[in-house]
C-alpha positions in Angstrom: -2.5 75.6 25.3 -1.4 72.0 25.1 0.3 72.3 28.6 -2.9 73.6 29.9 -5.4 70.9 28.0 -2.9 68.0 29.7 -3.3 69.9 33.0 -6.6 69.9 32.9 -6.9 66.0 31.5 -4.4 64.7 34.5 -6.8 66.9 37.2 -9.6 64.9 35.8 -8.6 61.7 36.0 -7.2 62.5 39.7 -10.3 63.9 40.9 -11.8 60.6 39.3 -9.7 58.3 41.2 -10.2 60.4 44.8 -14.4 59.8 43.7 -13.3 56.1 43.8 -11.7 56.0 46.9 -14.0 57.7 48.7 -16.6 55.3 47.0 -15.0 52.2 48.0 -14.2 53.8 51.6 -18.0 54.0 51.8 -19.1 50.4 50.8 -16.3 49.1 53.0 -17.6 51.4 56.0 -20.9 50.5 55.9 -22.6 47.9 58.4 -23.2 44.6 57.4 -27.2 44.6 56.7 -26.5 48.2 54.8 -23.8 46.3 52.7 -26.5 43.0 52.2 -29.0 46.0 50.9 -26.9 47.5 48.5 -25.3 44.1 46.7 -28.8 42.7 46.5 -29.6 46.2 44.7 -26.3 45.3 42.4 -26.8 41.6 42.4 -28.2 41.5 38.1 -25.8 40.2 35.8 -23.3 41.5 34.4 -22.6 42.8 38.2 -21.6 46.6 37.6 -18.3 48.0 39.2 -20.3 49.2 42.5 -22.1 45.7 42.6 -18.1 43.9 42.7 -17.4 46.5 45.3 -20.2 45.4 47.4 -19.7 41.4 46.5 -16.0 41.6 46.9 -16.4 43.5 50.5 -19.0 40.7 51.7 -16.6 38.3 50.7 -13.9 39.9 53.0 -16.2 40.2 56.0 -17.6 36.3 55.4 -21.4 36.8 54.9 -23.6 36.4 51.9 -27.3 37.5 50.2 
């Protein structure tokens, strides 16, 4: 029962970090007004984890809100 309850613990926290992947692969894929849209939608303090996605991506690409 353990080896199963650790099986099942480990596929969570895999399937959690594909969900972020494919989350940052998203904000990163996005066109530059989309990206402008969605940081100003994340832009309150403190800035959530999607909100430094956006911020950290704009930062990459050179433009700001």
């Amino acid at each position: 029962m353990l080896k199963t309850k650790m099986k099942r613990i480990t596929d969570r926290g895999d399937r959690a970090v594909e969900r972020l992947a494919k989350i940052e692969t998203s904000i990163t894929s996005l066109a530059d007004n989309d990206l402008l849209d969605l940081a100003d939608i994340f832009k309150a303090e403190p800035r959530t984890p999607i909100g430094d996605l956006a911020f950290l991506d704009m930062a990459r690409r050179n433009i700001s809100l």
